[in-house]
C-alpha positions in Angstrom: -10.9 -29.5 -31.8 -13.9 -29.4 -29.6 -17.2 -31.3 -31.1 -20.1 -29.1 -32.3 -21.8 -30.4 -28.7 -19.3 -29.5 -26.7 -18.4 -26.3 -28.3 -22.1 -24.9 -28.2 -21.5 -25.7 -24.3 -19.2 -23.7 -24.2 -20.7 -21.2 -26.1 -23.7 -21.4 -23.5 -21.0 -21.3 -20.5 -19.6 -17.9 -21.7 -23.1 -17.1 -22.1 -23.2 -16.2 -26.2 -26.0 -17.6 -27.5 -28.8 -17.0 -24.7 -31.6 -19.6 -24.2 -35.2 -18.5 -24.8 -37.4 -17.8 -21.9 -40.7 -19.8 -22.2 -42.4 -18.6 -25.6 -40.1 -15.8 -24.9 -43.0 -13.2 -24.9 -44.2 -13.6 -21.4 -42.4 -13.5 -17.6 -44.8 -15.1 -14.9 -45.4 -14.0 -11.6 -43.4 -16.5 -9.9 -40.3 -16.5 -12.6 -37.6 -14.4 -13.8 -35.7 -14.2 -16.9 -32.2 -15.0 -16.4 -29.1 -13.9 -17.2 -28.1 -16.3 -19.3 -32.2 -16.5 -20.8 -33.9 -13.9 -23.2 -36.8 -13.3 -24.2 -37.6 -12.5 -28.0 -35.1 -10.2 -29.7 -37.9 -7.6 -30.2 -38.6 -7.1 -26.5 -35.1 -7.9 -25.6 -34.2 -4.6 -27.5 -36.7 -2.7 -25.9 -35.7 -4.0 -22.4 -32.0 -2.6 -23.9 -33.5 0.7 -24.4 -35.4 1.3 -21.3 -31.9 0.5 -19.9 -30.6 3.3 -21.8 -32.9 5.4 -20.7 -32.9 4.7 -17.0 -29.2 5.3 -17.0 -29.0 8.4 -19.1 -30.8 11.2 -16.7 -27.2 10.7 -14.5 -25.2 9.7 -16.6 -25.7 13.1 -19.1 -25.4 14.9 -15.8 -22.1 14.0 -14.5 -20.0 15.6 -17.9 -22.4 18.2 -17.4 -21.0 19.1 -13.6 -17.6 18.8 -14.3 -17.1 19.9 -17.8 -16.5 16.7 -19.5 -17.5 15.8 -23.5 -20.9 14.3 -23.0 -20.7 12.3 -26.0 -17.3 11.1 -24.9 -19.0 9.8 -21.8 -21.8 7.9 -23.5 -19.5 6.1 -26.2 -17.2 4.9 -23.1 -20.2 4.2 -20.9 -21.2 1.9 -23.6 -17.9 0.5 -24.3 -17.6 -0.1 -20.3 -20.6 -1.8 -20.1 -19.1 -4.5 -22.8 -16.3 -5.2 -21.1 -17.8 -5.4 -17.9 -20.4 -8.3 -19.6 -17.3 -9.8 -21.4 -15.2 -9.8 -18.3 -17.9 -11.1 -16.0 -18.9 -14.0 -18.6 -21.9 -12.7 -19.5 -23.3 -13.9 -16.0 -23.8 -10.4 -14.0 -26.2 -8.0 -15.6 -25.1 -4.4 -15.3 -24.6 -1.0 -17.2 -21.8 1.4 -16.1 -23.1 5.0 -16.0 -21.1 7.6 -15.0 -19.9 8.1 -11.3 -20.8 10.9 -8.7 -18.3 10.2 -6.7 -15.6 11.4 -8.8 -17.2 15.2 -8.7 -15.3 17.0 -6.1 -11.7 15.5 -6.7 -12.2 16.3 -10.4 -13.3 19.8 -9.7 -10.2 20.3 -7.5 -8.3 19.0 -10.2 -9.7 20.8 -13.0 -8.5 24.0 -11.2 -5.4 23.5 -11.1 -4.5 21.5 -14.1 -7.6 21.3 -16.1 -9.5 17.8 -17.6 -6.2 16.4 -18.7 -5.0 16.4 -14.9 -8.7 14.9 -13.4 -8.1 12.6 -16.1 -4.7 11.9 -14.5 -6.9 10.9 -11.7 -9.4 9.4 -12.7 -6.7 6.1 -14.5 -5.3 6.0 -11.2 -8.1 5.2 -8.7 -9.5 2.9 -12.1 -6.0 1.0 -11.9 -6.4 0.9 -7.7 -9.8 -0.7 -8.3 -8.4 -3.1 -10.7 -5.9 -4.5 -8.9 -8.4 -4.6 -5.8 -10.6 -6.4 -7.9 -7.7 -9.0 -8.9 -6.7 -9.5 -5.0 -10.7 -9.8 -4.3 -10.6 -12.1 -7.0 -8.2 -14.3 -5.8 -8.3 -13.9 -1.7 -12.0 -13.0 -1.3 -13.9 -10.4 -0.3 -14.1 -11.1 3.4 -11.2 -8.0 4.1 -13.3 -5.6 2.0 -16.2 -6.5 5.1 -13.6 -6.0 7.8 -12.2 -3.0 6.2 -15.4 -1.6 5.9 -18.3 -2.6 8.1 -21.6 -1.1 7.3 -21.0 1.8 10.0 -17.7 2.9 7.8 -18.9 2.1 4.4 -22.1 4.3 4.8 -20.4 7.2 6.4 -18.5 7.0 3.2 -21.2 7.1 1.0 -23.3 9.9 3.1 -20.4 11.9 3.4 -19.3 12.1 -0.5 -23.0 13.2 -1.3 -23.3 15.6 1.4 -20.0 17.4 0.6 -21.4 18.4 -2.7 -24.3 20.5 -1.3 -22.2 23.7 -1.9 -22.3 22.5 -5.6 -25.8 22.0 -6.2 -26.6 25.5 -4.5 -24.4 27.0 -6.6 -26.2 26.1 -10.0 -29.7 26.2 -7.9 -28.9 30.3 -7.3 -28.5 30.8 -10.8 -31.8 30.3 -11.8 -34.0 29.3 -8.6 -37.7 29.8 -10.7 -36.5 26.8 -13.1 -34.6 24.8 -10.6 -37.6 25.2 -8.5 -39.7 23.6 -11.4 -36.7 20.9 -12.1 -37.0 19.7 -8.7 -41.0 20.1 -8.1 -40.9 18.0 -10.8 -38.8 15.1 -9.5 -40.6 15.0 -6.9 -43.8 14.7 -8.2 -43.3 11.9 -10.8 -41.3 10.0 -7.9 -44.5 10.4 -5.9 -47.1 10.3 -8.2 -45.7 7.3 -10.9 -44.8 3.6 -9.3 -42.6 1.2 -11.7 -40.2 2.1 -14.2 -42.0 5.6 -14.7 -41.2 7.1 -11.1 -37.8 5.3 -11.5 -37.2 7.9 -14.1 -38.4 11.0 -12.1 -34.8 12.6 -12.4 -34.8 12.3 -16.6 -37.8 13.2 -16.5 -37.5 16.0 -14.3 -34.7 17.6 -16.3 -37.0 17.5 -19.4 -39.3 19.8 -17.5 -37.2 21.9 -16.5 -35.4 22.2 -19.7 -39.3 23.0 -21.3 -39.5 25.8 -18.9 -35.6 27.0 -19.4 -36.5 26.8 -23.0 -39.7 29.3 -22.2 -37.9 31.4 -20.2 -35.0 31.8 -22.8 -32.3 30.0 -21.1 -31.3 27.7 -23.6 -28.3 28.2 -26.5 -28.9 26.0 -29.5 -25.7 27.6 -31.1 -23.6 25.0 -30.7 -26.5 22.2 -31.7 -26.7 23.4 -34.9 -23.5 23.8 -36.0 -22.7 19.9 -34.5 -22.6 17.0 -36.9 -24.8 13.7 -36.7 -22.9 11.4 -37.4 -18.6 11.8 -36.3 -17.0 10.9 -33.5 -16.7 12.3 -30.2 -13.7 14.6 -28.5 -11.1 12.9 -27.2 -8.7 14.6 -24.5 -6.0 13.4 -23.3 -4.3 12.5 -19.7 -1.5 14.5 -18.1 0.5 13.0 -15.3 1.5 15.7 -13.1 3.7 14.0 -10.1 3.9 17.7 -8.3 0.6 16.8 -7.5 0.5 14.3 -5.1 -2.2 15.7 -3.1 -4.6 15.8 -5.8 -3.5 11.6 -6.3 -4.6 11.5 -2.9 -8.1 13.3 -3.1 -8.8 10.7 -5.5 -8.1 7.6 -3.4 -11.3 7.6 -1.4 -13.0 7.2 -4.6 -12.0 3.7 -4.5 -13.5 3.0 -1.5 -16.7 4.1 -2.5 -16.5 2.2 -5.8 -15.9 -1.0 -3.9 -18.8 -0.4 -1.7 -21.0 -0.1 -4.7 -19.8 -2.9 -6.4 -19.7 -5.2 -3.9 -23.6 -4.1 -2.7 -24.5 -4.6 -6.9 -23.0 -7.6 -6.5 -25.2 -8.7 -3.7 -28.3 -7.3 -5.0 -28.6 -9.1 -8.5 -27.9 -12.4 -6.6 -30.4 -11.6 -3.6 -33.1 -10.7 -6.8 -32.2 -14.0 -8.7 -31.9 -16.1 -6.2 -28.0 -16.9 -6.8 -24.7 -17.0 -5.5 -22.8 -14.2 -7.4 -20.4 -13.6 -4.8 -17.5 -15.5 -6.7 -17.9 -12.7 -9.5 -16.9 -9.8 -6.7 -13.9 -9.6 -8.1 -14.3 -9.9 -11.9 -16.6 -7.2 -11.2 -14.5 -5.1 -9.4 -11.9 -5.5 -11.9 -14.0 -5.0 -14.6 -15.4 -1.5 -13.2 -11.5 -0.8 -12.7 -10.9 -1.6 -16.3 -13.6 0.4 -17.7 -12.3 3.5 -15.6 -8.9 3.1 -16.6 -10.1 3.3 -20.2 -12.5 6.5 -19.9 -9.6 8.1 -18.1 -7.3 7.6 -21.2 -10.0 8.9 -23.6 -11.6 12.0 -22.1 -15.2 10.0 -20.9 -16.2 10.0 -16.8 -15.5 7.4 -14.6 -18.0 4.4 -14.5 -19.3 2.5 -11.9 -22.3 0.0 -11.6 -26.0 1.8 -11.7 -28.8 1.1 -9.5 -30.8 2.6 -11.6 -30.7 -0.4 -13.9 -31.4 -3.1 -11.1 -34.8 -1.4 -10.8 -35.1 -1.6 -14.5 -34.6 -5.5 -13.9 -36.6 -6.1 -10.5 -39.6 -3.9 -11.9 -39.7 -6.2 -15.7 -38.2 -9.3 -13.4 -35.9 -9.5 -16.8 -32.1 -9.7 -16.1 -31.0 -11.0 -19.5 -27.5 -10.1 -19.9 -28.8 -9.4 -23.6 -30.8 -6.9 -23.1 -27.3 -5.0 -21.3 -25.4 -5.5 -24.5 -28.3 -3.8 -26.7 -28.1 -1.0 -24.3 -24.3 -0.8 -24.3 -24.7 -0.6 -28.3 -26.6 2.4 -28.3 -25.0 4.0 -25.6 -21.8 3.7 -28.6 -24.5 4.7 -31.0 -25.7 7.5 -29.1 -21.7 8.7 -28.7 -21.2 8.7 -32.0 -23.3 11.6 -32.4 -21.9 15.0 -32.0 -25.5 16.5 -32.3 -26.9 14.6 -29.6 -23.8 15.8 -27.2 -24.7 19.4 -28.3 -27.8 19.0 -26.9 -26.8 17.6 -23.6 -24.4 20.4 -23.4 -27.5 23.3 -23.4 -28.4 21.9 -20.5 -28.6 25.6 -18.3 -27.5 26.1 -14.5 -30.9 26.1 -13.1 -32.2 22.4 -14.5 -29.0 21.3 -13.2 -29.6 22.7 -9.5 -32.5 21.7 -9.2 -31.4 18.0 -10.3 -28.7 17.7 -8.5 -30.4 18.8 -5.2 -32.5 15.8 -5.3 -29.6 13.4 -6.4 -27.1 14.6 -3.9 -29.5 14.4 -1.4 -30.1 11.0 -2.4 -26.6 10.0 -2.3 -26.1 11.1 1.3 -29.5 9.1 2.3 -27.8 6.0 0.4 -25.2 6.4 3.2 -27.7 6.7 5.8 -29.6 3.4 4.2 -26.6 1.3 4.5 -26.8 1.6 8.2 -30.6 1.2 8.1 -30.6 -1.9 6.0 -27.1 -3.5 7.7 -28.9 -2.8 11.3 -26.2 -0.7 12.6 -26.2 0.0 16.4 -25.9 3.6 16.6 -26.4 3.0 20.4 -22.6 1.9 20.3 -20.2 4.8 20.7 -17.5 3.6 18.2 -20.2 3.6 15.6 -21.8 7.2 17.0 -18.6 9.1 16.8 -17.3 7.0 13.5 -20.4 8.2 11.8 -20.7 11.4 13.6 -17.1 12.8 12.9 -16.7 11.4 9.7 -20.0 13.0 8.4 -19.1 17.1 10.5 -15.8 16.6 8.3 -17.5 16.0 5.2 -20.2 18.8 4.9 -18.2 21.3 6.6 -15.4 20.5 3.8 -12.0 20.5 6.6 -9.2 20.7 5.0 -5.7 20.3 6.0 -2.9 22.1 4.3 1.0 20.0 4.6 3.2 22.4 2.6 1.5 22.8 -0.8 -0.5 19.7 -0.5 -4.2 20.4 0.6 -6.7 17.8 1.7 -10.5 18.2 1.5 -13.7 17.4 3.7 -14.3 13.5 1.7 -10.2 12.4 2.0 -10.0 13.5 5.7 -13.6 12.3 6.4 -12.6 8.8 4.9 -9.9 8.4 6.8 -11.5 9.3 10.1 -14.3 7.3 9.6 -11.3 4.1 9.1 -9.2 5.2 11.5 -11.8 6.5 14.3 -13.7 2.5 14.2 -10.7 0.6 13.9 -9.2 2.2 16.5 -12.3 2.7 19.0 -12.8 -1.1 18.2 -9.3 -2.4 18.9 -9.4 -0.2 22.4 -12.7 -1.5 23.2 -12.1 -5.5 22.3 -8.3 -4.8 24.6 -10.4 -3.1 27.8 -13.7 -5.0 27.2 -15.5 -2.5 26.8 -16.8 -2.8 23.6 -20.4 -5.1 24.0 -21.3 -7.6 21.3 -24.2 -6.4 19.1 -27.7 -8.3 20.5 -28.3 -10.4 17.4 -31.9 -9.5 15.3 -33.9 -12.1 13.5 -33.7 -12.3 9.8 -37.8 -12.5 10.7 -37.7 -9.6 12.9 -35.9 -7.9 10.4 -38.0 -8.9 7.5 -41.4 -7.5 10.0 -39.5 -3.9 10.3 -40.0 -4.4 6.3 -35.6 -4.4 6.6 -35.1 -5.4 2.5 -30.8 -5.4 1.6 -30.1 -3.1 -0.9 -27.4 -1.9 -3.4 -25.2 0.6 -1.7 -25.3 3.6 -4.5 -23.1 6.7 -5.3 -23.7 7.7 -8.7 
């Protein structure tokens, strides 16, 4: 039996009882609050809640767009998140939100099988990340960077928000005076508000244009008034459908993506704290996988890492795991009440188009970033048509029909942008004519005001 020294080490290593910050009531200029640090329990929780908050404009949004219980989502988000902080040791501060990336397999789904078959879906591309996350874990992540340079990852990115413009102008048509207002909004308190007030310009945003929805007499509160406080949220379950292999398939890009974001969230909290958090790639990835696998099985969306939340942390320089398992707790809170879901669920058409035309947007820039931020040479033809092809596929949607099973715009898109690099790159090394990269300066880069950043498609 371990000593009461040695077992309050250990307690410390797995990161349970955090150590106090200073007088835990201040953060200097030139510190940060660790993970494994808090400051008093007071502002720790409402460090948890601004968490909540920052991740809740699209999280909410996600069950919204494809139909999914939004309570369900916000209890599983929450239960996500503690796994992902028990998995990772308590040393990687995160909160899984909802994905966007999942939105256009699951809608293909839903038509043809309904939730239970996106569902379906949804535990398979969480078990692929899973067991990528185990291999990462145990080989490193150095394939994941020759798999995917920059040029391919952000093409992957760019292309999955892009191919959801049709979406956006669908709900945008329905109601263009408030999704007009929903996105001037957005815009405005992005422009207008620095810190952790513009970082909320999309929740805020939707609040607007739910006001003017509200005015206009575009809101139901039927269903909020007959919903409970207190119960718990609906549970659906998965249905398997092995006809449907090409609907498996529309979902494996996913995985992709949700490697890309993990891996850049990964590299971002270190780069911010000043530590080596690579060796956690693939408790992360597994974790993410994990927390999929288990939403899939219960109705909620997929989860993956949020940005939003790592500028939460670099604006209050706090990235205290504790404050992540406050806001995990009432994310399960906030899922345990039916009323609150109700209320999601009015949500009308217009507020939605005009939120998701700034967030899809912002996904496809995210792709475009990547290259930006990784220094891409776009003067390279292997990276021109990789990019250039993969993004046509994308937004136009191609698909490709092989008997019954049908492929859309992101699948074929991802596996031309793969294919189209590796194979232009393999050519080029063989007739050498594929020139090395001139090498930039970290200092030239740094003077272009180049800063690395989380890849993000939620």
């Amino acid at each position: 039996m371990p000593s009461p020294v040695e077992g309050c080490r250990y307690g410390r290593r797995m990161g349970l009882p955090w150590k106090l910050h200073g007088d835990g009531a201040t953060v200097s200029a030139t510190t940060i609050v660790a993970p494994d640090e808090r400051l008093s329990w007071g502002r720790t929780i409402g460090l948890g809640v601004q968490h909540v908050v920052a991740m809740f404009g699209a999280t909410f949004l996600v069950p919204l767009l494809t139909g999914f219980p939004p309570s369900t989502t916000l209890l599983f988000s929450g239960i996500g998140t503690i796994l992902f902080l028990l998995i990772t040791g308590n040393r990687l501060p995160s909160y899984l939100g909802s994905s966007f990336a999942f939105i256009a397999p699951i809608a293909a789904a839903t038509k043809i099988g309904g939730i239970p078959l996106a569902l379906s879906g949804i535990i398979v591309v969480g078990a692929l990340l899973a067991i990528v996350g185990a291999v990462v874990h145990l080989a490193g992540a150095g394939w994941i960077d020759r798999l995917m340079p920059p040029v391919v990852s952000g093409a992957i990115v760019a292309l999955i928000g892009f191919n959801l413009a049709p979406a956006a102008r669908d709900n945008f048509t329905k109601a263009p005076v408030v999704a007009v207002i929903t996105l001037a909004a957005i815009i405005l308190v992005t422009v207008l508000f620095k810190g952790l007030i513009g970082r909320l310009s999309i929740v805020i945003g939707v609040v607007v244009g739910y006001v003017a929805a509200l005015i206009g007499g575009e809101v139901s509160f039927d269903a909020v008034g007959k919903a409970a406080w207190i119960g718990l949220p609906e549970f659906t379950a998965p249905a398997f459908d092995p006809s449907q292999l090409a609907i498996y398939l529309a979902f494996v890009p996913v995985v992709l993506a949700l490697i890309a974001e993990n891996v850049g969230h990964v590299k971002g909290v270190g780069q911010l704290t000043g530590r080596d958090l690579t060796p956690l790639t693939g408790r992360a990835l597994f974790a993410d996988g994990i927390s999929t696998v288990l939403a899939g099985v219960g109705g909620g969306s997929a989860t993956t890492t949020y940005g939003e939340n790592i500028g939460v942390m670099a604006a209050t320089r706090v990235f205290s795991t504790a404050a992540y398992w406050v806001a995990a707790i009432v994310a399960v809170l906030l899922g345990l009440s039916p009323k609150i879901g109700a209320v999601i669920s009015s949500v009308p058409p217009g507020v939605l188009g005009g939120a998701t035309t700034a967030l899809y947007g912002l996904i496809g820039v995210i792709g475009i970033r990547i290259w930006v931020e990784n220094r891409v040479d776009f003067a390279k033809p292997k990276n021109q048509l990789t990019a250039g092809i993969a993004l046509i596929i994308g937004i136009a949607d191609f698909t490709f029909s092989f008997g019954e099973a049908s492929f859309g715009g992101i699948i074929l898109g991802t596996i031309a942008a793969i294919v189209v690099y590796h194979l232009m790159d393999l050519v080029g090394r063989a007739r050498g004519t594929d020139e090395p990269t001139p090498a930039v300066s970290d200092e030239a880069h740094a003077a272009t005001g180049g800063v690395p950043a989380e890849p993000r498609t939620d």
